[in-house]
C-alpha positions as CSV (number, residue, x, y, z in Angstrom):
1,X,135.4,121.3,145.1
2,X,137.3,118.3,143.6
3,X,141.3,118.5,143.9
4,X,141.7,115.5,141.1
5,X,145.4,114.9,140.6
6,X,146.8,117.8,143.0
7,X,149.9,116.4,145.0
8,X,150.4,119.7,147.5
9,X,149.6,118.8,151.1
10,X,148.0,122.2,151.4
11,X,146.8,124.3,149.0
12,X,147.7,128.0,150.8
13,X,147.2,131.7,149.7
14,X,148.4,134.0,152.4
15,X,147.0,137.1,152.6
16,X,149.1,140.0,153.8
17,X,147.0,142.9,154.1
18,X,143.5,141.4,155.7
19,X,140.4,143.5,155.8
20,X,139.2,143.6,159.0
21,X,136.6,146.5,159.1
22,X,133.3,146.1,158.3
23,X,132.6,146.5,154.6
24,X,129.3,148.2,153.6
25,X,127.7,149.1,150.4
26,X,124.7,151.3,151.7
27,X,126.2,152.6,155.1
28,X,123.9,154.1,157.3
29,X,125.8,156.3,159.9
30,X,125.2,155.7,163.4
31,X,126.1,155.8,166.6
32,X,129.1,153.2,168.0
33,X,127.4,150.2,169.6
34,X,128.8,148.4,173.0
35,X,130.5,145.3,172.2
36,X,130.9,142.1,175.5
37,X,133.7,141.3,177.0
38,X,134.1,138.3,178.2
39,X,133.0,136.6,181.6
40,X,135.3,136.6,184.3
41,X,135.1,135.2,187.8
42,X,134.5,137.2,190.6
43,X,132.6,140.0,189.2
44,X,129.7,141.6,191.3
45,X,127.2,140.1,189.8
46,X,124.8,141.8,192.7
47,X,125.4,144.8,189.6
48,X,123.9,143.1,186.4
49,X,120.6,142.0,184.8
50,X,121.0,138.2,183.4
51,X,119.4,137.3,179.9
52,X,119.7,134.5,177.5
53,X,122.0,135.7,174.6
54,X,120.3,135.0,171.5
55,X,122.0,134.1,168.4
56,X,120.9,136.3,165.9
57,X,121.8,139.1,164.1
58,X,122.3,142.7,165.6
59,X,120.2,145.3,164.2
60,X,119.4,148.8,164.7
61,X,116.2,150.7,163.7
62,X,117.8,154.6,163.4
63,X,114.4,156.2,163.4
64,X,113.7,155.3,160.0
65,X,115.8,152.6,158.3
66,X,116.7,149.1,159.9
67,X,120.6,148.4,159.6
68,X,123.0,145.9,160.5
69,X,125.9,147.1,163.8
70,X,127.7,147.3,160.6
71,X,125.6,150.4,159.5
72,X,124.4,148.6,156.4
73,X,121.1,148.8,155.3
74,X,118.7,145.7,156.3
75,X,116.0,145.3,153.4
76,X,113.0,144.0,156.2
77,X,109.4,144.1,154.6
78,X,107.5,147.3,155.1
79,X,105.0,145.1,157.2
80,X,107.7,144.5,159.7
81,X,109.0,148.0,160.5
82,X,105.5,149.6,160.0
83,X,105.2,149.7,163.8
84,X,108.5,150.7,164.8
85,X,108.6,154.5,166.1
86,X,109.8,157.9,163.6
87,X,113.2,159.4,165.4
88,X,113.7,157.0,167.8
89,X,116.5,154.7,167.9
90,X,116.0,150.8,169.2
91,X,118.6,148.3,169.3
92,X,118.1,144.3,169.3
93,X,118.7,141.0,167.8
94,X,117.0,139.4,164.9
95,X,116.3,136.2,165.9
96,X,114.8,132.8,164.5
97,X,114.8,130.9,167.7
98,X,117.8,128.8,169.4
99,X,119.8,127.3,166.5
100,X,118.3,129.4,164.0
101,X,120.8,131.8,163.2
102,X,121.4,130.0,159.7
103,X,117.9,131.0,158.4
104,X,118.5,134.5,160.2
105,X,121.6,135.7,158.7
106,X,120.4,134.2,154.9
107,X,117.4,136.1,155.2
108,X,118.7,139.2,156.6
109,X,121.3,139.2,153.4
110,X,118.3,139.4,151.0
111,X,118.0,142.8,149.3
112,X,114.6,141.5,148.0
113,X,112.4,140.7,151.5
114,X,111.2,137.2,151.9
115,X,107.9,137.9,153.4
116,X,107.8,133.7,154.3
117,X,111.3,133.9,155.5
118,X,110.6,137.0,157.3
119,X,107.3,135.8,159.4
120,X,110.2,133.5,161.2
121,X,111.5,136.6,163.0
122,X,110.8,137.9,166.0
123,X,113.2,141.5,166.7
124,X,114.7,141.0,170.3
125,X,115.2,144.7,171.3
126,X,117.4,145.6,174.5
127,X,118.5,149.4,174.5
128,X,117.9,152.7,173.4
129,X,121.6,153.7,172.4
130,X,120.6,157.8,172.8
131,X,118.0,157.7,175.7
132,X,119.9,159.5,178.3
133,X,120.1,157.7,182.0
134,X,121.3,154.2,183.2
135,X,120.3,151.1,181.9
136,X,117.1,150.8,183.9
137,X,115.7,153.9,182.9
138,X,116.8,153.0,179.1
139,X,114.8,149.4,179.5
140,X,111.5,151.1,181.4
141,X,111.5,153.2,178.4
142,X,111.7,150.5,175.8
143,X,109.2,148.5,177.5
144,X,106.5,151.4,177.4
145,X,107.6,151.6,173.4
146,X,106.7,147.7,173.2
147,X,104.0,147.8,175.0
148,X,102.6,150.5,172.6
149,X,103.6,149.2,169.5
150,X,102.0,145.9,170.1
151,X,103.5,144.3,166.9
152,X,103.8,140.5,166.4
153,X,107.4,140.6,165.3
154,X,108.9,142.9,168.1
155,X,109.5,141.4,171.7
156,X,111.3,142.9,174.7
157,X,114.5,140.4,176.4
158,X,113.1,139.7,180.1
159,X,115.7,139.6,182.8
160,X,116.5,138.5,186.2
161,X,118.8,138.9,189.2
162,X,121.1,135.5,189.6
163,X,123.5,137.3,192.6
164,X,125.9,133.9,193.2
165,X,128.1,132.4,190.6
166,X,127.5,128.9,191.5
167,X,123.5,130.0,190.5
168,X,124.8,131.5,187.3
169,X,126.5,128.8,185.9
170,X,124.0,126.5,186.6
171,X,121.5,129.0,184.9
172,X,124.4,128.5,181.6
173,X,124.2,124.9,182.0
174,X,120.1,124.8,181.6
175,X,120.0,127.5,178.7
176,X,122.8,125.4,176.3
177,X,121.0,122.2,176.9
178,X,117.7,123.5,175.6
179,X,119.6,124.8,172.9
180,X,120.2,128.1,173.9
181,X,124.2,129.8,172.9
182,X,124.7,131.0,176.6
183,X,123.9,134.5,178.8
184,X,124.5,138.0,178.8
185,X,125.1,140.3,181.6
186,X,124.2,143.7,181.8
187,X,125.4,146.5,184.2
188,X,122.1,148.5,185.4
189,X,124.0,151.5,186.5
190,X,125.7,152.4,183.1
191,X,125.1,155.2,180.6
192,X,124.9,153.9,177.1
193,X,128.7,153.6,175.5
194,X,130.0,152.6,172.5
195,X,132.9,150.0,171.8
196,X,134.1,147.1,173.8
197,X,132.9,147.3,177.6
198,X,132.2,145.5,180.8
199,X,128.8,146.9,181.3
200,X,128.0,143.8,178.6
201,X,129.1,140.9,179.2
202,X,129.0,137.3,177.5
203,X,128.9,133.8,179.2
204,X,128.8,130.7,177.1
205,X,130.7,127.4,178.0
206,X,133.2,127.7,175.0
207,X,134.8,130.6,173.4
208,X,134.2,131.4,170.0
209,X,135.9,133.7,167.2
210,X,136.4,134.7,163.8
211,X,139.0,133.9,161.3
212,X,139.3,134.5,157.5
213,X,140.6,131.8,155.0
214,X,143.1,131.5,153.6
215,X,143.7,128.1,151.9
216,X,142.2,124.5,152.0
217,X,143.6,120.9,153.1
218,X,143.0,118.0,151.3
219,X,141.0,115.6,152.8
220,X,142.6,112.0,153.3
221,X,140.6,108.2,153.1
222,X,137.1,108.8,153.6
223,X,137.3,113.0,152.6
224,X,139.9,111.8,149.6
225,X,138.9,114.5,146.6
226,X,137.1,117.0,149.3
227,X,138.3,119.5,152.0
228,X,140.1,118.0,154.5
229,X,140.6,121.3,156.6
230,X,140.5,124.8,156.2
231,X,143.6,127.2,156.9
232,X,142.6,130.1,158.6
233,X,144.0,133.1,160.0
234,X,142.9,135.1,163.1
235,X,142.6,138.2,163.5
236,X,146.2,138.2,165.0
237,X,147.8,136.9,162.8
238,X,147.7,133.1,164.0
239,X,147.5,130.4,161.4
240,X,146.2,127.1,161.9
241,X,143.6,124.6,160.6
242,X,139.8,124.4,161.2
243,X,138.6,120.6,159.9
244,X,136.4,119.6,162.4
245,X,133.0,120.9,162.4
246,X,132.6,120.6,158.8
247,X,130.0,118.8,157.2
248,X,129.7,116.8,154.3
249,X,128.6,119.7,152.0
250,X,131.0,122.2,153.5
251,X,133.6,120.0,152.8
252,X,132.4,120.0,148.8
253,X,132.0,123.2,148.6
254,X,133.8,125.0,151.2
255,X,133.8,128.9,152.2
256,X,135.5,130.4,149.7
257,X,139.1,132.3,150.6
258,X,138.7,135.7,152.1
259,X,135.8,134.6,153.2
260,X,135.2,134.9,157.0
261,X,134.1,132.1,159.4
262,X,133.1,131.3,163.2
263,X,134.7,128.7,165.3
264,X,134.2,128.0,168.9
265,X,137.6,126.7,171.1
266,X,138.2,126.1,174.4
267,X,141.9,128.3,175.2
268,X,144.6,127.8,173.7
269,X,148.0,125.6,173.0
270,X,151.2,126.8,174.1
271,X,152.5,128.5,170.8
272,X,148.9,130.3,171.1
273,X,146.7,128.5,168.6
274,X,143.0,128.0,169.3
275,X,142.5,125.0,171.0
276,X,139.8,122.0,170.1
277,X,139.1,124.6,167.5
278,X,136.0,123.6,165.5
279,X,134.0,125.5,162.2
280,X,130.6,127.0,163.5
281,X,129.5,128.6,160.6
282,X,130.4,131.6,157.4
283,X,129.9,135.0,158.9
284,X,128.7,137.1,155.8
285,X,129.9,140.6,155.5
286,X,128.5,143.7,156.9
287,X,126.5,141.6,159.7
């Protein structure tokens, strides 16, 4: 994107009726899937299972179809759902490896399967959203269904017990220097419920969020004739801009308006803007 002889400091198109649903084009209907909260101090940990949280897609085999928590359809290759049980319902993460969400969410958006692409992905399964029981039952379950399948391309998360906080964050600290996106708790003594809960929780050294824009910066000196920033708008209505974090390319060819994007920040300014905000990536629709 080249901005020639344009003199506007910002080039802005508010939008005044955001979509903030999910959109889908072949919705599957399922059931509603638990969402993390965030960490907070203090909790008794003594009560959860500790993972790595991958950074991946979520995905959910129904019994017969593979779809994003979105409810839209997943084209995998036959070869890769083959395996996976008829009227049972399995819930994971699609997953390239740490810092592979990129290849991940490009391939997943494919209605024609890349059977190359696909060998990349293992399927990081966790829960059985209608096995009745708490979450111990629901994962000795799962674990007998892995065990059986025995397919290359479906893995099981492991767990472990970390019961103080000064262990857990140090636990943080050695998963985001191997590359890792930080840790999820999960309460063992929970039924399986839908929407936002603290029976899942996230833990990752930053925040991060999702904003849609709305307008572009131009860039100054070096970035003169490319994007200098994005203006973005959260969720909530906060405006601000999201420069830092974009690369060369990005700044060339930037998301296009409406589209949405992640940005990681660490809390926020006193008129309540992200702080340190900076781009992480597009998030495509219906993912």
């Amino acid at each position: 994107m080249h901005y020639g002889s344009i003199n506007k400091e910002i080039i802005f198109l508010p939008l005044f009726s955001l979509s903030l649903t999910c959109p889908a084009s072949e919705t599957i209907t399922q059931p509603s899937l638990t969402l993390a909260t965030e960490y907070q101090s203090g909790i008794p940990l003594s009560h959860y299972w500790i993972s790595e949280k991958y950074d991946g897609i979520r995905a959910l085999w129904t019994g017969t179809k593979l779809v994003t928590r979105c409810g839209n359809l997943i084209h995998a290759p036959k070869w890769f759902t083959a395996a996976l049980p008829k009227h049972i319902m399995i819930e994971g993460e699609l997953w390239a490896g740490r810092n592979g969400f990129n290849h991940v969410q490009n391939t997943v958006l494919d209605s024609l399967p890349d059977d190359k692409a696909w060998h990349d992905i293992t399927w990081m399964v966790f829960d059985m959203p209608l096995e009745p029981g708490d979450y111990v039952s629901r994962y000795a379950a799962l674990k007998l269904w892995v065990n059986t399948l025995k397919s290359p391309f479906l893995d099981i998360v492991s767990y472990q017990k970390i019961p103080q906080e000064a262990e857990l964050m140090e636990h943080l600290n050695l998963i985001e220097k191997k590359g890792g996106e930080g840790i999820i708790l999960r309460r063992i003594n929970d039924r399986y419920q839908g929407g936002r809960s603290d029976g899942l929780i996230k833990l990752k050294s930053y925040r991060d969020a999702e904003a849609t824009v709305i307008g572009y910066k131009p860039g100054k000196g070096r970035l003169q004739g490319k994007t200098g920033a994005l203006i973005v708008q959260t969720d909530t209505g906060i405006i601000f801009s999201l420069g830092s974090g974009l690369s060369d390319n990005e700044r060339n060819e930037p998301p296009q308006i409406r589209s949405r994007v992640t940005y990681r920040y660490n809390g926020f300014t006193a008129k309540g803007k992200p702080r340190f905000a900076r781009f992480l990536r597009v998030r495509h629709e219906g993912l």
